[in-house]
C-alpha positions in Angstrom: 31.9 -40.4 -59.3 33.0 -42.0 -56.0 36.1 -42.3 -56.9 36.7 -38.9 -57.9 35.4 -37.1 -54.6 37.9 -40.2 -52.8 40.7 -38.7 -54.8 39.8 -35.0 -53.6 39.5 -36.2 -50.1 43.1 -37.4 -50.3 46.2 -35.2 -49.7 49.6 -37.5 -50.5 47.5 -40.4 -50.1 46.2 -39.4 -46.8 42.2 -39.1 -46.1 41.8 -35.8 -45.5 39.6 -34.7 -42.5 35.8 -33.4 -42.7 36.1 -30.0 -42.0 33.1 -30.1 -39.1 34.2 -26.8 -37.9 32.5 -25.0 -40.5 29.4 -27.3 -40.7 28.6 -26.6 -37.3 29.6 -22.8 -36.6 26.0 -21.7 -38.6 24.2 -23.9 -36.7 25.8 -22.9 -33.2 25.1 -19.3 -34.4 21.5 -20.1 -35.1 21.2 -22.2 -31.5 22.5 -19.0 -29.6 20.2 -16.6 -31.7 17.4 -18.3 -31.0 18.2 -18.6 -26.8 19.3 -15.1 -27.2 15.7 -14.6 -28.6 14.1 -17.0 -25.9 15.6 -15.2 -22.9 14.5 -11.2 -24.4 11.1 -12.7 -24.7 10.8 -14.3 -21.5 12.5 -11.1 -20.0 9.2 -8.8 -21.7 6.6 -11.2 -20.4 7.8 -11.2 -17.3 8.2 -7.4 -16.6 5.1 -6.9 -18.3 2.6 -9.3 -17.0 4.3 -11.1 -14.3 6.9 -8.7 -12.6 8.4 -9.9 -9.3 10.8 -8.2 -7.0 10.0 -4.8 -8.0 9.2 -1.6 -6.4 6.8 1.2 -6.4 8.1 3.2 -3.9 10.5 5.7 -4.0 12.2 7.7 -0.8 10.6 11.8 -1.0 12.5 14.6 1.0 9.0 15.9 1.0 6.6 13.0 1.5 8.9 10.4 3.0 8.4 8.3 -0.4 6.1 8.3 -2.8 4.9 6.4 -6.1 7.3 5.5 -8.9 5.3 7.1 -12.0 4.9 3.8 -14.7 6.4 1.3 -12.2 4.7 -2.2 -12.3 4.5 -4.6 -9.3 3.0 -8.4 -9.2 1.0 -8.6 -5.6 0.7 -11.3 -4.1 -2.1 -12.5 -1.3 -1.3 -13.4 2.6 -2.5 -17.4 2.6 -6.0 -17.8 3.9 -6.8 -14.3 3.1 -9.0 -14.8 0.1 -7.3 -11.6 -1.8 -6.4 -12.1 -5.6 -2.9 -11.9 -6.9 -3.0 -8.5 -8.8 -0.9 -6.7 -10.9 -0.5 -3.5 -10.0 0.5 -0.5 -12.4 1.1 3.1 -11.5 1.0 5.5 -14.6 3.1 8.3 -15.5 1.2 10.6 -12.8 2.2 8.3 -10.3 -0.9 7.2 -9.7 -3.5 4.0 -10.0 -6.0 3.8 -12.6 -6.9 7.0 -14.6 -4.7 9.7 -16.2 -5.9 13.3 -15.4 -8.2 13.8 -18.4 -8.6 17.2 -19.8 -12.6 17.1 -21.1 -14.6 19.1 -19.2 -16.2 16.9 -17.0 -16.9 16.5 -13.1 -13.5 15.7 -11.2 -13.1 14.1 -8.7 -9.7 13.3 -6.3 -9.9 10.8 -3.7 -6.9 10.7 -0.9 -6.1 7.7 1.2 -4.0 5.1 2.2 -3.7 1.6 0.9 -7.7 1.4 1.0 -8.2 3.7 -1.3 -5.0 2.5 -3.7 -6.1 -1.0 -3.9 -3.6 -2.8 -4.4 -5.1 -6.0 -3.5 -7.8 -5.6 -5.9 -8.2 -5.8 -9.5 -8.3 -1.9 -10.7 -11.4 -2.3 -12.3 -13.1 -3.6 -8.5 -11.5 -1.2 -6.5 -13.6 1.4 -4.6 -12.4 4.7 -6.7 -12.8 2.7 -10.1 -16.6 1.3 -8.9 -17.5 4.8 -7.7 -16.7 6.7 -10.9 -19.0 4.4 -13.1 -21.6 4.5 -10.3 -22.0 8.5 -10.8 -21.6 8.2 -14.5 -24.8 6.4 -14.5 -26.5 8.4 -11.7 -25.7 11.8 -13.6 -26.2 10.3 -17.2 -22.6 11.7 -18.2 -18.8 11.0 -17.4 -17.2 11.7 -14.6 -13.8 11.6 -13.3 -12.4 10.1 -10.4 -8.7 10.2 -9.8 -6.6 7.8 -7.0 -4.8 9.4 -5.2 -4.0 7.1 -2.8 -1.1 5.3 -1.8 -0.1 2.3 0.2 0.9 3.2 4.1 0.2 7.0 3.4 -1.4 8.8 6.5 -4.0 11.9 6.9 -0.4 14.5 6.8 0.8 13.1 3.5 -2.3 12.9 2.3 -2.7 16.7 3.0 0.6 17.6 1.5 0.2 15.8 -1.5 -3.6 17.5 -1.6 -1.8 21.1 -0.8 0.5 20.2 -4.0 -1.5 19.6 -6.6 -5.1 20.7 -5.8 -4.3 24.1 -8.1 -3.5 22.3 -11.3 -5.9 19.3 -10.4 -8.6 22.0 -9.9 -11.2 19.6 -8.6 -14.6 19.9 -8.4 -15.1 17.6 -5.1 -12.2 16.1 -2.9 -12.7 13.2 -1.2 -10.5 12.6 2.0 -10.7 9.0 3.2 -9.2 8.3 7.1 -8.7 4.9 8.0 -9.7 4.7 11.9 -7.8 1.3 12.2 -4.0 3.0 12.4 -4.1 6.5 10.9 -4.2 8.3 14.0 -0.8 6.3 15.0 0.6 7.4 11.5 0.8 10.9 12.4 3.2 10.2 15.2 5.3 7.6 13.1 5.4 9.6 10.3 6.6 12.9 12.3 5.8 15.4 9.6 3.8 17.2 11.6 4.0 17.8 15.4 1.6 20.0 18.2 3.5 23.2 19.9 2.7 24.3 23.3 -0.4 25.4 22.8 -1.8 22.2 20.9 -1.6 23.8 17.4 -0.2 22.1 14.2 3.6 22.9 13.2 5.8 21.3 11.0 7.9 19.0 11.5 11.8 18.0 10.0 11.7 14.0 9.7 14.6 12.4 8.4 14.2 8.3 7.5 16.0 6.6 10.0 19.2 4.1 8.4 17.4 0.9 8.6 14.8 2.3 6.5 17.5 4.1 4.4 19.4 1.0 3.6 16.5 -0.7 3.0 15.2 1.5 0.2 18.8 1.8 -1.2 18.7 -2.3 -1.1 15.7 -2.1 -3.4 17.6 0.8 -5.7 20.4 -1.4 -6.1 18.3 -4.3 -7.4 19.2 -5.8 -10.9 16.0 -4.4 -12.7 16.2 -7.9 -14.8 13.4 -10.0 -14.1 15.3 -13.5 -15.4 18.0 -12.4 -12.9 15.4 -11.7 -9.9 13.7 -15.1 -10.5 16.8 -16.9 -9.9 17.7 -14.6 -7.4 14.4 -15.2 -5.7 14.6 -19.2 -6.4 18.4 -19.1 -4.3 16.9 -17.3 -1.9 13.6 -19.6 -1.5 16.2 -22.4 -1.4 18.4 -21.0 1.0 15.6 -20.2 3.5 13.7 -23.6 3.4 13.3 -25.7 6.1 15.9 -28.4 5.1 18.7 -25.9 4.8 17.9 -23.9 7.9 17.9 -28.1 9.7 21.3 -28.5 7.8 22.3 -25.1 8.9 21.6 -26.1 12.7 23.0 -29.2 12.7 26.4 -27.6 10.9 26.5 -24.7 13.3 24.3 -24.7 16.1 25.4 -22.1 18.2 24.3 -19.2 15.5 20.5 -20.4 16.6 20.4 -17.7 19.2 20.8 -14.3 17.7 21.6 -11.7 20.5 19.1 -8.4 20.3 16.5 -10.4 18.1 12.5 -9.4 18.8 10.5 -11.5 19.4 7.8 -12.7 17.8 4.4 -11.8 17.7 1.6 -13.4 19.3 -1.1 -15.3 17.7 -4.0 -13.2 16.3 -7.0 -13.5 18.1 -5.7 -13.3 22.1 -5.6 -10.3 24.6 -1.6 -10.6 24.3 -1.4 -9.4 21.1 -3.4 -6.3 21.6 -1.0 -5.9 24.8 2.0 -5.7 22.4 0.4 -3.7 20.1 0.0 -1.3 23.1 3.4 -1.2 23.9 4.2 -0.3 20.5 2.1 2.9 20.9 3.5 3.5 24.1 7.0 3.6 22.7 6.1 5.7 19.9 4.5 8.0 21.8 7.5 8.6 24.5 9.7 8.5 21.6 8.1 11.1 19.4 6.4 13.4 22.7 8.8 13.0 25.1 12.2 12.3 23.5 11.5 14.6 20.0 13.6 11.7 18.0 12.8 13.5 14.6 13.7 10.4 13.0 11.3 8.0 11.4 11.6 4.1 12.3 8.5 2.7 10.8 6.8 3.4 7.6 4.7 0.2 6.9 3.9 -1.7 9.8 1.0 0.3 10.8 -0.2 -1.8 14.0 -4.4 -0.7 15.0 -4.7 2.3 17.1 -5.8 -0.1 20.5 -4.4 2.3 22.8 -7.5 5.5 21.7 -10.0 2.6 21.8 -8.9 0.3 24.7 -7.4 3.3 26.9 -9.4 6.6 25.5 -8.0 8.4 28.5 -4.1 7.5 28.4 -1.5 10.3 27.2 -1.2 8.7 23.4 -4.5 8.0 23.2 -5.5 12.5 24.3 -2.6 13.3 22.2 -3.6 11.4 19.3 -7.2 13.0 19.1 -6.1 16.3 19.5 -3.6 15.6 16.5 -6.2 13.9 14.7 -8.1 17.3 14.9 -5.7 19.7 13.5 -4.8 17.4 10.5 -8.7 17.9 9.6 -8.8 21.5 10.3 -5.9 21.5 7.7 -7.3 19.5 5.1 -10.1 21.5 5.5 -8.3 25.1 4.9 -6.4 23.6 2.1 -9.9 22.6 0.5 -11.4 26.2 1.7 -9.0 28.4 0.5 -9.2 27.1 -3.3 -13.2 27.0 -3.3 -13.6 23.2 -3.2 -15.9 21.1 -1.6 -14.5 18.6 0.8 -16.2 15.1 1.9 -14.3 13.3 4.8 -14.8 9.1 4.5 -14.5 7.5 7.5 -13.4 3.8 7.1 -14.0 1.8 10.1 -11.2 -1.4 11.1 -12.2 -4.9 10.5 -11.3 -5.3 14.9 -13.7 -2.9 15.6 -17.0 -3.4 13.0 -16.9 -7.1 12.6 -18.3 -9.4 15.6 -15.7 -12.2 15.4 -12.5 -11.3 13.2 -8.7 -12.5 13.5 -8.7 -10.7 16.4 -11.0 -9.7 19.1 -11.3 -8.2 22.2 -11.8 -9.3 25.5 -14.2 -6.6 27.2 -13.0 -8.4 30.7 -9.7 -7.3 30.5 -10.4 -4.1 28.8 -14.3 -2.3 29.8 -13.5 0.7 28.4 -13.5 -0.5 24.7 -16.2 0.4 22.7 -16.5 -0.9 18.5 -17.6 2.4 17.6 -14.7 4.4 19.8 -12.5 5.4 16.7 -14.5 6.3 13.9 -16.8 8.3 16.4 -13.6 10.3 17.6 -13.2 11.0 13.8 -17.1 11.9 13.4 -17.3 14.2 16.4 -14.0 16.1 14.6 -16.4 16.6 11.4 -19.5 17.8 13.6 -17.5 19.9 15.7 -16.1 22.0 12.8 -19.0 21.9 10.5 -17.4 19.4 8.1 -19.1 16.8 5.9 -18.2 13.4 6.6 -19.7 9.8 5.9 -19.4 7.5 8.1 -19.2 3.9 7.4 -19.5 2.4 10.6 -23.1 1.7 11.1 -24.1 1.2 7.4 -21.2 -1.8 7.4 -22.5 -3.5 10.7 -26.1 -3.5 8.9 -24.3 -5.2 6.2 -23.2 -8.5 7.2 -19.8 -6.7 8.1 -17.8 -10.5 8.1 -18.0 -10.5 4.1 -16.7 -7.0 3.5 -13.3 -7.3 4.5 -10.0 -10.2 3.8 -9.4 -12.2 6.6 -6.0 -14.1 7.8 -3.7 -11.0 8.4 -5.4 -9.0 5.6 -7.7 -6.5 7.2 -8.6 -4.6 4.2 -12.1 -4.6 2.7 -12.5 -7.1 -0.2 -14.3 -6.3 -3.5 -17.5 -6.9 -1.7 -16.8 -3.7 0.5 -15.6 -1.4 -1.8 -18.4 -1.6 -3.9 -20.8 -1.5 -0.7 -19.0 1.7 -0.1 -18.5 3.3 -3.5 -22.7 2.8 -3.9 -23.2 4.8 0.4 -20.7 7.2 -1.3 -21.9 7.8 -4.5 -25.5 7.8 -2.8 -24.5 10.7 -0.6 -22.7 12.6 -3.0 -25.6 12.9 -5.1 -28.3 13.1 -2.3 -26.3 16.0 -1.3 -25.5 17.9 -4.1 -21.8 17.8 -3.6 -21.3 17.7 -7.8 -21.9 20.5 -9.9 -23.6 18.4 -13.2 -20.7 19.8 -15.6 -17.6 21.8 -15.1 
């Protein structure tokens, strides 16, 4: 037998070689399938459970930007803040958490900024989430509470958004959170809005300025693989580390200085950074006031409104109330003129209602500040006008005010706090009668 297969390995009395090439084509196939296989399925985990890189944002000619219906975003926490890492998903109404549902049940829409959105919270901790199961229970039947909030949004977006889609939402109570910390400052930045003459609301005609334009098209042009990203992002990480920016000084030196560069911020927790913060507010204001620049510089870094608490009587800080006022009036007419009950939340800043936070200030240097200054502009609106409000000022300080917010550059309230204000909430909703028991 051996010597047969010999003889029909050998051509003219030559061995003839093993043909290898087809032995191992199958199983070269089978190796790339199976990579080919590896890499989809790592590619669905990843944008599933773990994407990184992405956004949720979108630019608006209406609303500046707004959600990106069924986009998905991994969060990640500031160090030493004591936030979660949380995936965030925003559904096909472009909106966290709940779908509008169509049972006949109580419904209820509540507007805000990144406090109300949550995005540093698991959805099923976050204050709208807590708040619907907490008047569930109290009315022994569903009901629905919508977000409607969204990350960096101010009291005008809010109210354009709420003048949009109160007719189809047809709610039975709207809730309209204003964070005192920066949102008075949003209405300037944001420049949707802007007082006549005669210190009446009128439209404005914003248009995003090219830094912020190039920065959104940056994140449109964005592979939208996350295998790609990750290596992207490891480069990057790499790149940016502190042994290639020593290699990088060593190699060129000179490019160290950077002509034009700001500079950087102060530590938390000194009078100099409150002083920057003011000239921030001072530039805004001449720059929105003064100079009408209808364009829009600054979306996201919404710095705390120092200049109404630490100077109540400087020109930003008289403009800014005044401002404040007629957003409120408007809410209110757009809540009015469709029949629908309208609470005002009033969420205090983590500066002003906690005794020692990241940053404090020094009443030496600054006697006219006063904890309570902001969210008591904001509750002397409500009175003034007749308009219901809750004010969570007082009720946190009774609360050990420390454990309701993030600490270490994250000043938003923790899980802790948004269920210590879902249950005031929920408490004067019902103590009030603000919820018809069934639609």
């Amino acid at each position: 037998m051996n010597k047969l297969s010999d003889a029909a390995n050998t051509i003219n009395g030559t061995p003839a070689a093993p043909n290898l090439g087809n032995r191992w084509i199958p199983s070269l196939l089978l190796m790339g399938l199976v990579i080919l296989l590896c890499l989809v399925a790592g590619e669905l985990v990843l944008r599933q459970w773990f994407p990184v890189g992405s956004s949720l944002l979108q630019r608006d000619s209406r609303l500046l930007y707004k959600y990106i219906p069924d986009s998905r975003k991994q969060k990640f926490p500031l160090p030493g803040s004591g936030a979660p890492t949380v995936l965030v998903t925003i559904n096909s109404e472009g909106r966290r958490g709940d779908l509008l549902s169509a049972a006949s049940t109580p419904r209820i829409v509540v507007y805000g900024d990144s406090f109300i959105a949550g995005e540093g919270t698991p959805l099923q901790q976050t204050f709208v989430y807590q708040l619907k199961q907490l008047l569930s229970t109290k009315l022994s039947h569903p009901v629905q509470v919508l977000n409607a909030g969204v990350l960096g949004y101010g009291p005008d977006q809010e109210s354009l958004v709420m003048e949009d889609e109160i007719g189809s939402l047809k709610p039975d109570l709207i809730i309209f959170s204003i964070y005192s910390g920066n949102d008075f400052g949003d209405l300037m930045r944001n420049k949707l809005f802007k007082l006549d003459e005669h210190q009446q609301l009128v439209a404005g005609h914003p248009v995003l300025s090219a830094g912020l334009n190039r920065q959104f098209a940056e994140i449109e042009r964005r592979t939208p693989y996350q295998l790609v990203r990750r290596a992207q992002d490891t480069l990057d990480v790499i790149r940016n580390s502190a042994i290639a920016r020593k290699i990088k000084s060593l190699i060129r030196p000179a490019r160290d200085s950077v002509k034009g560069a700001h500079p950087a911020l102060p530590e938390p927790g000194n009078t100099e950074l409150l002083r920057t913060w003011l000239s921030y507010h001072e530039d805004e204001y001449k720059n929105f006031v003064v100079e009408q620049d209808n364009q829009v510089y600054n979306l996201f870094l919404d710095h705390y409104d120092d200049d109404v608490n630490l100077y109540p009587r400087s020109e930003s800080s008289l403009y800014k109330r005044v401002f404040m006022e007629r957003m409120m009036e408007r809410v209110q007419h757009i809540a009015s003129s469709h029949g629908v009950p309208l609470l005002f939340l009033i969420i205090p800043a983590a500066y002003d209602v906690v005794e020692k936070w990241d940053v404090s200030v020094d009443t030496r240097v600054f006697p006219e500040y006063r904890r309570s200054e902001l969210t008591d502009v904001l509750e002397q609106i409500a009175i003034k006008h007749g308009l219901k409000y809750l004010n969570l000022f007082d009720l946190f300080r009774s609360h050990q005010a420390e454990d309701i917010y993030y600490h270490k550059g994250d000043d938003h309230w923790n899980t802790r706090g948004q269920q210590l204000a879902a249950g005031l909430t929920e408490e004067y909703i019902v103590g009030n009668h603000l919820l018809r028991p069934d639609r």
